[in-house]
N, C-alpha and C positions, 0 to 999 in steps of 0.2 A: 225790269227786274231790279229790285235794288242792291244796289254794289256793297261789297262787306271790307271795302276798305274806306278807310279816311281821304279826301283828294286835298284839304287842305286844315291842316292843324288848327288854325282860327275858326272856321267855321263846320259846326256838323250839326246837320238837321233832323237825321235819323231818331223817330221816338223808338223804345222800346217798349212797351207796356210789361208788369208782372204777369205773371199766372193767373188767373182765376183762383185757384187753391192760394196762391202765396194771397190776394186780397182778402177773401174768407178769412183768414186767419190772423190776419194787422190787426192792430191795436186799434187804430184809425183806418176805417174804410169807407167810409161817408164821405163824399165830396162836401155834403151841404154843411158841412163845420165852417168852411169857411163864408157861408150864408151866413152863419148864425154869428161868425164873430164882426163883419161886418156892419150886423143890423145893431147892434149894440157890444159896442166893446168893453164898454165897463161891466155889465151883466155877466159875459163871457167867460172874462179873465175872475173875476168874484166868484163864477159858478167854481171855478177850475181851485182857485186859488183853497175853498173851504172845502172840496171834495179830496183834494191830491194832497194836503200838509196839515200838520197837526199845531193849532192857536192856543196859546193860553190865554190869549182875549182876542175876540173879534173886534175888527177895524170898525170904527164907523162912519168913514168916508172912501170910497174906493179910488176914487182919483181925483186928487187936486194939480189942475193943469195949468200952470201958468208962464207958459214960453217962454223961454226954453225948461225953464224945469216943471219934472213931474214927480208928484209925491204916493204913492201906492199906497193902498190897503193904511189911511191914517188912520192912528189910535189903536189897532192890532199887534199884539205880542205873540212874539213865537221865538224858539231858538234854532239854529238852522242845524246843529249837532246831533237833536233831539231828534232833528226829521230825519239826518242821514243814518240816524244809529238806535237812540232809545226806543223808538215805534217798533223798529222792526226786532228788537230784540226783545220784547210784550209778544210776540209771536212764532208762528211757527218757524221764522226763518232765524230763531236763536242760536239754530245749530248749521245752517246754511254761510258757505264761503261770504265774505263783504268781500277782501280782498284775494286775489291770486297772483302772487307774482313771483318771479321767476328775473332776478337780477345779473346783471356780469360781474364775476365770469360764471355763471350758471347756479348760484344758489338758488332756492326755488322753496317758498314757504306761504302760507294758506290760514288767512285769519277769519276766522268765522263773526258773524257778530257780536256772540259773546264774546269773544277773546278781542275786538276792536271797542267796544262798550268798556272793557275794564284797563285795556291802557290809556285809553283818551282820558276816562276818568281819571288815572293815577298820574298821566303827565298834567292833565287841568292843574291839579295840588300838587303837583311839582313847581308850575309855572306860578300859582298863587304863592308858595313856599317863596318864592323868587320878588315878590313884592307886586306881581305883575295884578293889576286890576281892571276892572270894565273901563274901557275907554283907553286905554294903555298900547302902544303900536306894537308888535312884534316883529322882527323879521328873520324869514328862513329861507337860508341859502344851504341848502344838502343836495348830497346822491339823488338818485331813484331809488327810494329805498321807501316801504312803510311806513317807517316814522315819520317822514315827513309828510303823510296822510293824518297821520296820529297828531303829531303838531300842528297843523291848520285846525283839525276839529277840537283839540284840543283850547285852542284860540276862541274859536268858536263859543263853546259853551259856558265860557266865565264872562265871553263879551269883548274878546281885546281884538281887535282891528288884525290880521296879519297881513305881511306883503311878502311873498313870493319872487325873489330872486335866483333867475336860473343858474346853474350852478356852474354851468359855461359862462357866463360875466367874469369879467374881470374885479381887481380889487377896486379900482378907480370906477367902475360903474355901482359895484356893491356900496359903497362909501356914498355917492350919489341918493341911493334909495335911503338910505338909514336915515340920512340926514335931511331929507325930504319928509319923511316920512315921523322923525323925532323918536326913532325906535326904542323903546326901553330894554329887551332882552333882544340878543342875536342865537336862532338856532344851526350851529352847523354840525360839521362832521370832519373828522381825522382828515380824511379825503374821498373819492371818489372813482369806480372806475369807469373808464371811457376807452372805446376800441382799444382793449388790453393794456393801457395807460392808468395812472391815478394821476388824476386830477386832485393838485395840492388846496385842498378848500379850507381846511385851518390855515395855513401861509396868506391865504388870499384876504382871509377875513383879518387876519391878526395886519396884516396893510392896508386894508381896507379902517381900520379903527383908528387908525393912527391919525385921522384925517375927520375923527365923527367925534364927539362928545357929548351924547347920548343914553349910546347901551351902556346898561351897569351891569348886565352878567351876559355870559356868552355860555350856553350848554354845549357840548359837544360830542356827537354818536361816534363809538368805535366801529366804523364802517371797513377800515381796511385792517388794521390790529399788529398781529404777531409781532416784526419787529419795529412796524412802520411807527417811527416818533412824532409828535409834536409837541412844539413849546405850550405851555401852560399858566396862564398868568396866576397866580395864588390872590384867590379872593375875586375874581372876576371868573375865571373857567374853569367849569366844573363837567363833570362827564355825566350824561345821562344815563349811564347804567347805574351806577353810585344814587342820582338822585333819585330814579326809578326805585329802588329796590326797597326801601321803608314808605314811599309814597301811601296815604293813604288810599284804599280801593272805591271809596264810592263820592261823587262832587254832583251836586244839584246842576243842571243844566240853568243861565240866568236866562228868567223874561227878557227879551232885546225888541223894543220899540220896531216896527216896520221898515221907519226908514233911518236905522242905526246901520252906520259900517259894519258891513261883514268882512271884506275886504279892500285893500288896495293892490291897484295891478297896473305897473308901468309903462308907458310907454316903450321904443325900442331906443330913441332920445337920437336915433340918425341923422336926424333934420334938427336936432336943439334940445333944449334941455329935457333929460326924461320928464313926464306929465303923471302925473298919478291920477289915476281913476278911480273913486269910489263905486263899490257897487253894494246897494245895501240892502238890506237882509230880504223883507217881504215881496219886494218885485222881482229882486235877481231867486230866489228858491223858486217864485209861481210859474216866473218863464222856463226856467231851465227843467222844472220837475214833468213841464209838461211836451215841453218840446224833444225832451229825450222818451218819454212817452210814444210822443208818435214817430220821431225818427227821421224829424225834419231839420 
């Protein structure tokens, strides 16, 4: 009889299969996918790649391999913004939640697609407003908050690279990325909360600059508000609700080459200096669209 506890932590051998009814109903229930991606992988991922994401030109080389690096879906334009937001908003899911979220200490607000479609749009032309252009680094250190969904896609669709600093870093690692990075605008916030705490993230960034000369404008979201202050440099920090609020409502998503930066994403730098990783655009959307897909 097999025993229903653990005998040792490192090792457990116990399978559990689904349901029958939970397989019937997967996305993926086929074992032989993984036949077919074996037998040829470039087919595969090409099949996947033009079925699951929306091209403004197709590639026409799927893989050029030449070790260590690999080049995806060459000569194929797409924008990655387009795919997380414009498509589905051409449909029924115009009026369907994108995001739900529910922040500390318990505010809790629900963006639909439409309503994600037109701020991405109006921060895009804020961040253009800002001088920010294709090829241009950004980087964003915020809360859990929305906007900082809104500011990556927002990156996204004019073309500019961001990189994502968590918002637990310190000033002396934020300073690290910028300047790796060559960032031209800094998106943060007032502060942030953290198990009933604010996490001072304008303090952190405005130490954090002291040390980068780089970013030419720093936005900054009223995350915490009422009386909570920060300093404000004139001509350098500017608050996002101010620049939101005339933004214009609608920005063309730009064609982005295959393998253009979408993003940069840091190392943890434990072991030496943070490493920046690019991941760009055509192969990181084909893996992720599909792998979340099946839920592997």
């Amino acid at each position: 009889m097999q025993t229903t506890a653990i005998d040792a932590l490192l090792q457990e051998t116990r399978v559990f299969p689904p349901s029958e009814a939970f397989v019937k109903q997967a996305n993926i229930n086929d074992p032989a996918i993984y036949d077919e991606a074996a037998r040829d992988y470039e087919a595969f991922w090409a099949k996947h790649a033009e079925q699951r994401l929306h091209w403004f030109e197709k590639w026409h080389t799927v893989l050029e391999w030449n070790p260590p690096y690999a080049k995806w879906f060459v000569g194929g334009k797409l924008n990655a913004c387009y795919n997380c937001v414009d498509r589905h908003v051409q449909t029924w899911r115009r009026n369907k939640a994108a995001l739900i979220w529910e922040g500390e200490p318990g505010d809790e607000r629900v963006l639909t697609y439409g309503d994600l479609h037109r701020e991405v749009q109006k921060f895009a032309n804020v961040l253009k407003s800002l001088g920010v252009q294709k090829g241009d680094r950004v980087c964003i250190y915020m809360p859990m908050v929305p906007e900082a969904i809104i500011a990556m896609l927002a990156c996204a669709r004019i073309g500019a690279p961001h990189s994502v600093v968590f918002g637990g870093f310190s000033a002396e690692a934020l300073a690290d990325r910028i300047n790796d990075a060559q960032a031209k605008v800094l998106i943060t916030a007032d502060g942030g909360w953290r198990r009933g705490s604010i996490v001072p993230l304008k303090r952190n960034a405005d130490d954090a600059l002291r040390h980068t000369h780089s970013v030419e404008k720093v936005v900054v979201y009223q995350r915490i508000g009422d009386d909570y202050r920060v300093d404000m440099q004139a001509g350098r920090d500017l608050w996002w609700h101010d620049l939101m609020r005339d933004a214009p409502l609608t920005c063309a998503a730009e064609p982005m080459d295959s393998e253009d930066i979408l993003y940069l994403l840091y190392t943890s730098g434990s072991t030496g200096k943070p490493k920046g990783i690019m991941h760009t655009t055509g192969g990181y959307m084909t893996g992720v669209t599909l792998t979340a897909e099946m839920g592997v």
